[in-house]
C-alpha positions in Angstrom: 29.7 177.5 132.4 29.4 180.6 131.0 29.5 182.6 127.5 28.4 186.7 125.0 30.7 187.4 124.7 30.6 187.5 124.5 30.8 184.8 124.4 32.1 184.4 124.2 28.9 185.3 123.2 29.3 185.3 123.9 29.1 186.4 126.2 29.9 185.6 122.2 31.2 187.0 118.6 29.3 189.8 117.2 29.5 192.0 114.4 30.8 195.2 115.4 32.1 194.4 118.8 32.3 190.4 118.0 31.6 188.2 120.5 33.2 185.2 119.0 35.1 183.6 122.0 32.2 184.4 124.1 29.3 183.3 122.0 31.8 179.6 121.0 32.4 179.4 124.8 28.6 179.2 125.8 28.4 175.8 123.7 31.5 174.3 125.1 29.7 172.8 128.6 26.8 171.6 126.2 29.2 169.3 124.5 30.0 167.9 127.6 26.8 167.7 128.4 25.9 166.2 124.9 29.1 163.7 125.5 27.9 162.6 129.0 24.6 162.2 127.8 23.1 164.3 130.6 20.4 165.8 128.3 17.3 163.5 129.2 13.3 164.5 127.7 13.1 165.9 131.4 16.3 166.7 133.6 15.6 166.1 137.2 17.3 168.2 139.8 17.7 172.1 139.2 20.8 174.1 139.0 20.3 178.2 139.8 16.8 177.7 138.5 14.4 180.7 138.3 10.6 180.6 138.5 9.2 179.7 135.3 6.0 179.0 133.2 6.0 175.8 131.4 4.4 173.9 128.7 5.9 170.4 127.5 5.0 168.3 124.4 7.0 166.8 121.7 8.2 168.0 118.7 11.3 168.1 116.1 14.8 168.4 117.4 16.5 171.9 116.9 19.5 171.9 114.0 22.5 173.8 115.8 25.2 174.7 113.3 28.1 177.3 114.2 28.8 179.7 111.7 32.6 180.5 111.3 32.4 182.7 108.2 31.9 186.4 108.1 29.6 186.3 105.6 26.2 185.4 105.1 23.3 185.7 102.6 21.4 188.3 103.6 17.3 187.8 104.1 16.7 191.4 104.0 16.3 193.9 106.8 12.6 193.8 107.1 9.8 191.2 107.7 8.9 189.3 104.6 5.2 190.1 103.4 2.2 188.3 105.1 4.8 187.9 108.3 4.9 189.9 112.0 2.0 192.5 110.6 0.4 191.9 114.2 0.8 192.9 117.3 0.4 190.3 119.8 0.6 190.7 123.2 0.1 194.3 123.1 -2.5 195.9 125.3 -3.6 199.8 126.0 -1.3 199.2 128.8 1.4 196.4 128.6 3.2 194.6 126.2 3.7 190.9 127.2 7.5 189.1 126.3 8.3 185.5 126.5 11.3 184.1 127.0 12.5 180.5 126.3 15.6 179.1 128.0 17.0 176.6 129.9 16.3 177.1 133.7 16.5 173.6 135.0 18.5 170.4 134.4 22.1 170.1 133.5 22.6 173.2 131.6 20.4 175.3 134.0 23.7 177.6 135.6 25.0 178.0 131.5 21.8 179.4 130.0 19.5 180.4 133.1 21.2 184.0 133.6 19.5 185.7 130.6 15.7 185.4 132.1 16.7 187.4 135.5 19.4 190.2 132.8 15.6 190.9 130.6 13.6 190.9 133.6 15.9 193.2 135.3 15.5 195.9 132.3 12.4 195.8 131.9 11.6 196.6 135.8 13.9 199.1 135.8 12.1 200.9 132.4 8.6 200.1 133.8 9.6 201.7 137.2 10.1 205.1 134.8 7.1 205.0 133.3 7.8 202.0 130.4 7.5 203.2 127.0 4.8 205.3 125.9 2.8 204.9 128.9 2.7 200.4 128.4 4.5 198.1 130.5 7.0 195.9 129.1 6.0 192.1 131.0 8.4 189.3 130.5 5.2 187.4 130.9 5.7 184.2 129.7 9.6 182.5 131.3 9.5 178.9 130.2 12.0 176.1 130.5 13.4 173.4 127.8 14.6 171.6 130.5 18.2 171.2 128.0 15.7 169.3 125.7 15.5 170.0 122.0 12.4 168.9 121.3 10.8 171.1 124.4 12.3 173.9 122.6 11.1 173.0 119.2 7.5 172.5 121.2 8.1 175.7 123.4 8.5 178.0 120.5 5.2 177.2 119.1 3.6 177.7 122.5 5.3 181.5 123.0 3.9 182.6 119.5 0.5 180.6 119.1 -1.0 180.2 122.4 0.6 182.6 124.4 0.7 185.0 122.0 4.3 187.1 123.0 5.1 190.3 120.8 8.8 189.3 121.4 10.7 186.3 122.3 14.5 185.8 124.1 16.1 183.1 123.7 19.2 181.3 125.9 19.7 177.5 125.1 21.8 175.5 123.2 18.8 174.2 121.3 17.9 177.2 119.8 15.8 176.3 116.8 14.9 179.4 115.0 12.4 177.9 112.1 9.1 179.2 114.1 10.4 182.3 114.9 11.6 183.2 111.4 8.3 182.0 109.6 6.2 184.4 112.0 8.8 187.1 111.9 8.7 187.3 115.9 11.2 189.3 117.0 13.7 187.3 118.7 16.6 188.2 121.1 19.5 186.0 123.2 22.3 184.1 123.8 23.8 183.4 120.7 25.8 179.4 120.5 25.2 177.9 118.0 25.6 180.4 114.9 21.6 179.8 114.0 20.9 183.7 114.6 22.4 184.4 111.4 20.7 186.3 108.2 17.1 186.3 109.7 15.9 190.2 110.2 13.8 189.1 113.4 16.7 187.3 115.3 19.0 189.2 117.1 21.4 187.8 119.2 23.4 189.8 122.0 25.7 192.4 120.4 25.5 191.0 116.4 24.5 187.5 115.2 27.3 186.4 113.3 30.1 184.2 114.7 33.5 185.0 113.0 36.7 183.0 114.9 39.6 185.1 112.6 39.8 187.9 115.4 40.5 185.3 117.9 44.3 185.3 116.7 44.7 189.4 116.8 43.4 189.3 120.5 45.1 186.7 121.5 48.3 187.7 120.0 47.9 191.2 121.8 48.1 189.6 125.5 51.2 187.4 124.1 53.0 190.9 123.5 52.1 192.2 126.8 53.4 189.5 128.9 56.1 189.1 126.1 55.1 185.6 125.8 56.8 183.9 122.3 55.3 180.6 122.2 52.2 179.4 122.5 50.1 176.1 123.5 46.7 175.7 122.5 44.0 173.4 124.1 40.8 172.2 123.1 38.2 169.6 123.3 37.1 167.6 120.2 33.8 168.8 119.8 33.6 171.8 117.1 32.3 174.2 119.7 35.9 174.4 121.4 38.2 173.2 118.4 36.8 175.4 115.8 38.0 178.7 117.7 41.0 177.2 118.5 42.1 175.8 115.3 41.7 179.3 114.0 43.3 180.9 116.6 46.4 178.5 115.6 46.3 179.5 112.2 45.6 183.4 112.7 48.5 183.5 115.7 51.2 181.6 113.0 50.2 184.5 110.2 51.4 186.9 112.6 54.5 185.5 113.5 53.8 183.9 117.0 55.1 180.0 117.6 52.4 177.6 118.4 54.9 175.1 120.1 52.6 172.8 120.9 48.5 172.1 120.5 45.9 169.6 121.4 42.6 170.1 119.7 41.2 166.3 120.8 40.8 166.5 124.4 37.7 164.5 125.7 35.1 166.9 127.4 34.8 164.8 130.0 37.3 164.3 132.4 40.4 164.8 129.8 43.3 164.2 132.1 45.3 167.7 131.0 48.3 166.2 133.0 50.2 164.7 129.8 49.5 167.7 128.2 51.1 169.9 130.6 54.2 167.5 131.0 54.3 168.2 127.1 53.7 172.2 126.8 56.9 172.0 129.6 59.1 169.6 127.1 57.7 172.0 124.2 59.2 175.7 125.8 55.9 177.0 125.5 55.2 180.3 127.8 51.8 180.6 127.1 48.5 179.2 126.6 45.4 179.7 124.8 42.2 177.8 126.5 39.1 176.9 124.5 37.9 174.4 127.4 34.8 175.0 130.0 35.6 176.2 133.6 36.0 172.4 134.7 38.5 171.7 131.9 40.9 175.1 132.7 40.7 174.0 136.4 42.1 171.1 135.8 44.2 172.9 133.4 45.4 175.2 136.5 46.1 172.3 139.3 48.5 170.4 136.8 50.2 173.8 135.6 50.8 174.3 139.4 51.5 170.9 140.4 54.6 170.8 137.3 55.8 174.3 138.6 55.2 175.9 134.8 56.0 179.5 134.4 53.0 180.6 131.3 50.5 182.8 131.2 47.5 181.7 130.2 44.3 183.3 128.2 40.7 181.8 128.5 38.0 181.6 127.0 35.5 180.9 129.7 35.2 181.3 133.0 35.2 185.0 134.0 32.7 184.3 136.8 32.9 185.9 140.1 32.0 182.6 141.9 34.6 181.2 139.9 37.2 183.2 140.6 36.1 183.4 144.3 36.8 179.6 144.8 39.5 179.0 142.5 41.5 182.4 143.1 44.8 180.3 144.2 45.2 178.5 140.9 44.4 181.1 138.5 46.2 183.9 139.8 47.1 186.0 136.6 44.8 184.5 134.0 43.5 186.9 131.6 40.1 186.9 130.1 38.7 188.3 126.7 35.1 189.7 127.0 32.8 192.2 125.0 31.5 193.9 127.6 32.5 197.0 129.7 33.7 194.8 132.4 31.7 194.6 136.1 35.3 195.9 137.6 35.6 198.9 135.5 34.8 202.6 136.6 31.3 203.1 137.1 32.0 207.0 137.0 33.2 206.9 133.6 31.2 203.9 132.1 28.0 205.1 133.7 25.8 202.0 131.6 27.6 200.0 133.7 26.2 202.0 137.2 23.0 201.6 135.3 23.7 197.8 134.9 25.0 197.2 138.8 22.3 199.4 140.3 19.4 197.5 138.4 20.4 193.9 139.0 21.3 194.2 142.8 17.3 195.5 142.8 16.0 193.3 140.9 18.3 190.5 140.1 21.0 190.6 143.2 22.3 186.8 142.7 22.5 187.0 139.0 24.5 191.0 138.9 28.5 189.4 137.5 26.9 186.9 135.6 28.2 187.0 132.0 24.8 185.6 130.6 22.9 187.9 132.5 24.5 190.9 130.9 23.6 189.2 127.6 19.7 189.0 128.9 20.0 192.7 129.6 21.7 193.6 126.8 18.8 192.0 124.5 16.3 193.4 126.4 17.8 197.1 126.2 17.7 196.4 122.3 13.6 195.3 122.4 13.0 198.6 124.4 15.5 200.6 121.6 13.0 199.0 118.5 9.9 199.8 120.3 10.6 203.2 120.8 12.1 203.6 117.6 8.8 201.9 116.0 6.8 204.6 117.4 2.9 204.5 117.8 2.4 202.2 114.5 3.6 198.8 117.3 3.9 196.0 115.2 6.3 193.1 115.3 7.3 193.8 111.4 7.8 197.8 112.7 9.3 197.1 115.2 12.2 194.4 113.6 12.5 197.6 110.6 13.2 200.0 113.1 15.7 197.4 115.0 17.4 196.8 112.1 18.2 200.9 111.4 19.7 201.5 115.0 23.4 201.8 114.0 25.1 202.1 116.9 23.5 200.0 119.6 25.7 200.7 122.8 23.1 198.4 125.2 22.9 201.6 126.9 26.8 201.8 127.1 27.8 198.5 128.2 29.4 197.1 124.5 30.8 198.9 121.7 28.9 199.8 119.0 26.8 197.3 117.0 25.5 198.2 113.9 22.3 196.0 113.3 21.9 197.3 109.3 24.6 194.3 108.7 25.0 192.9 112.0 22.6 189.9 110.4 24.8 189.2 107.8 28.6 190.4 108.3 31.3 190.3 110.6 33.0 193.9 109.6 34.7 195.0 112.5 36.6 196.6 114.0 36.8 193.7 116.4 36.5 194.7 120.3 37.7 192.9 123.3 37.6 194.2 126.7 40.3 192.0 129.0 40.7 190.9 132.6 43.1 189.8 134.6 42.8 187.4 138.0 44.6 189.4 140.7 43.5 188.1 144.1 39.7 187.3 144.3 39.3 190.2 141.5 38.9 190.5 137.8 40.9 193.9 137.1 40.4 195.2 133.8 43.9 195.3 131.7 45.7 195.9 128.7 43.1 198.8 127.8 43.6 201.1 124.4 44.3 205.0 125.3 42.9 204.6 128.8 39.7 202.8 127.8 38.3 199.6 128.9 38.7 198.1 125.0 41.3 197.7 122.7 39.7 197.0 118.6 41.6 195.1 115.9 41.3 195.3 112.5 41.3 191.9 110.3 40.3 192.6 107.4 43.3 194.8 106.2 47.0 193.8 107.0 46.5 191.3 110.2 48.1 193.1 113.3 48.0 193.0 116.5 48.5 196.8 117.2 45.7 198.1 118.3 42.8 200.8 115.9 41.6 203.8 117.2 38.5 202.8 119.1 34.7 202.9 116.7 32.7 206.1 117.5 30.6 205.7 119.8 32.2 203.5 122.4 31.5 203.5 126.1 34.0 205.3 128.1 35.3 207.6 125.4 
């Protein structure tokens, strides 16, 4: 399953463009997971596994708390004193990365995509020189198998043996205690809502999670399929009922019926048939998804087999190999991601061309993979804090200079992310970029003035009429 949103991710959500459904969704096939007790010390089989180096040892378990507020107390945007005055891993010539993240096992096709999306950028830099003449290696790919305590172990391998300037991150597991007390500057996928307030940790496109814009975005594709009433589905693990619970409560403050709702669905094989029966017997013509690809499937087949009439929005899923062998059943489902979408213009969103032309080089099974962006997208914000750290290449320089980029595009492929509060606040405006299941195509829709991305405003009078898009944003 995947996030960023994006995550929503989370793919996802992020300060500045948010990425809270895509950031919640990423966690959702980790519940299951959790629930079906497929996380053992060391998962056998593989699932889109990827080359990796690995060290194993035990250690402590990983604390993974969502965050749901838009504020935070803030640590400070530089590295406290004593920490990340170093620069490991740099030479005359190269500077080495690691990456932790979860390449094999269960959990391998949820979290795998954001080794290739960093490995991709940095090729494609290196191949133009890299930065100031030194090489940027992701030189160190290990897996945590879906373990917790082979992430807690993992971390202290990276910094103290392997000695990584910089770190990225994609697991559910993410502990981010070691990487904090050394100030290593940290970059991923972003789950679990422990990226929040550190200087050093920087998740894909901001590292808050804030669920109110949920409602806003949501409400905006109600309005253009003049829906009225909406169902709302999600599993009982807080991962998938958190976002939905506040999507209930945002889409009632603007006036939308929630006819019917279902927050307690089993992540394993919930039988969505009763539900469906009951969203028919409740009038509802549309329905809001916080379930994991398997879940909306299942969703789909008994919304086809009862003949129901809704549109539907979800969180998860906007996968080309998704769509490619489930086109029949989801014909007309509308996704909500934070990225300048893989079907828009590459002519007028030309990070996107960059994005394409990269991955198909370097990364050609992993190029519409929504955690792959997310890898790319950290890996473009690294290369931004080196260059803006200059000569002086320290970890605690380069996490200062991070921190004063204001409007972090990923080289055009999100809207503008301001990291000088994207540790602590959710400010917004609050950015989704939708698409739509027409054939075996995600087609981007439902775009403000012509652009990929419509922005919404919570933290004035709730709407969902679109704000003129932030300064800054791709395609404008």
């Amino acid at each position: 399953m995947r996030g960023p949103s994006n995550g929503r991710g989370g793919s996802g959500r992020r300060v500045g463009s948010p990425s809270h459904i895509a950031a919640t969704a990423g966690a959702f096939a980790v519940a299951v997971a959790l629930c079906a007790g497929a996380l053992p010390a060391a998962a056998s089989g593989t699932s889109k596994s990827h080359s990796s180096k690995s060290h194993s040892s035990k250690s402590h378990s990983s604390k993974a708390n969502g965050s749901t507020t838009g504020e935070a107390s803030s640590a400070g945007l530089t590295c406290p004193p004593g920490t990340g005055a170093g620069s490991p891993g740099v030479t005359a010539t190269s500077i080495n990365v690691g990456a932790i993240s979860t390449l094999s096992g269960e959990l391998a096709a949820d979290f795998g995509g954001l080794v290739p999306g960093m490995e991709a950028y940095f090729k494609m830099v290196d191949a133009h020189g890299g930065v100031d003449g030194k090489q940027i290696n992701l030189a160190y790919r290990l897996d945590d198998n879906g373990n917790p305590s082979q992430f807690a172990s993992l971390a202290q391998t990276v910094i103290n043996q392997d000695h990584a300037f910089a770190v990225g991150a994609s697991t559910y597991f993410f502990n981010p205690t070691t990487f904090v007390n050394n100030c290593t500057p940290t970059y991923g996928y972003n789950v679990t809502g422990d990226w929040a307030t550190a200087p050093n940790l920087f998740a894909a496109g901001g590292s808050v999670q804030y669920y109110p814009p949920i409602a806003p975005q949501v409400g905006y594709v109600m309005n253009k399929v003049k829906a009225k009433s909406a169902a709302v589905l999600a599993y009982n693990v807080s991962s998938s009922s958190d976002a939905c619970a506040a999507a209930i409560s945002g889409l009632k403050s603007l006036g939308f019926d929630v006819s019917y709702s279902d927050l307690k669905l089993p992540p394993i094989n919930a039988d969505l048939t009763p539900d469906v029966q009951r969203i028919n017997q409740a009038h509802s013509d549309f329905i809001l998804s916080c379930m994991d690809v398997t879940g909306n499937i299942a969703l789909a087949r008994a919304v086809q087999q009862y003949g129901l009439h809704v549109h539907m929005i979800w969180l998860n899923g906007a996968d080309q190999p998704v769509v490619d062998q489930y086109s029949s059943l989801m014909k007309g489902v509308v996704f909500d991601l934070q990225h300048v979408p893989f079907s828009a213009s590459e002519t007028k969103y030309p990070g996107l061309k960059e994005y394409v032309e990269a991955m198909k080089k370097y990364a050609p099974s992993e190029v519409y993979d929504e955690v792959a962006i997310q890898g790319w997208q950290s890996a473009a914000l690294l290369v931004a804090g080196i260059k803006a750290a200059g000569t002086d290449l320290t970890q605690a320089n380069v996490v200062k200079a991070t921190n004063g980029l204001t409007d972090f595009t990923a080289d055009g492929l999100s809207t503008p992310v301001n990291w000088s509060n994207a540790h602590t606040t959710a400010k917004g405006p609050f950015c989704s970029a939708y698409v739509e299941v027409e054939g075996k195509k995600l087609v981007s829709v439902y775009g403000y003035h012509g652009n990929v991305f419509a922005c919404f405003d919570v933290r004035g009078k709730k709407s969902t009429t679109p704000v003129p898009l932030p300064a800054g944003t791709p395609g404008t």
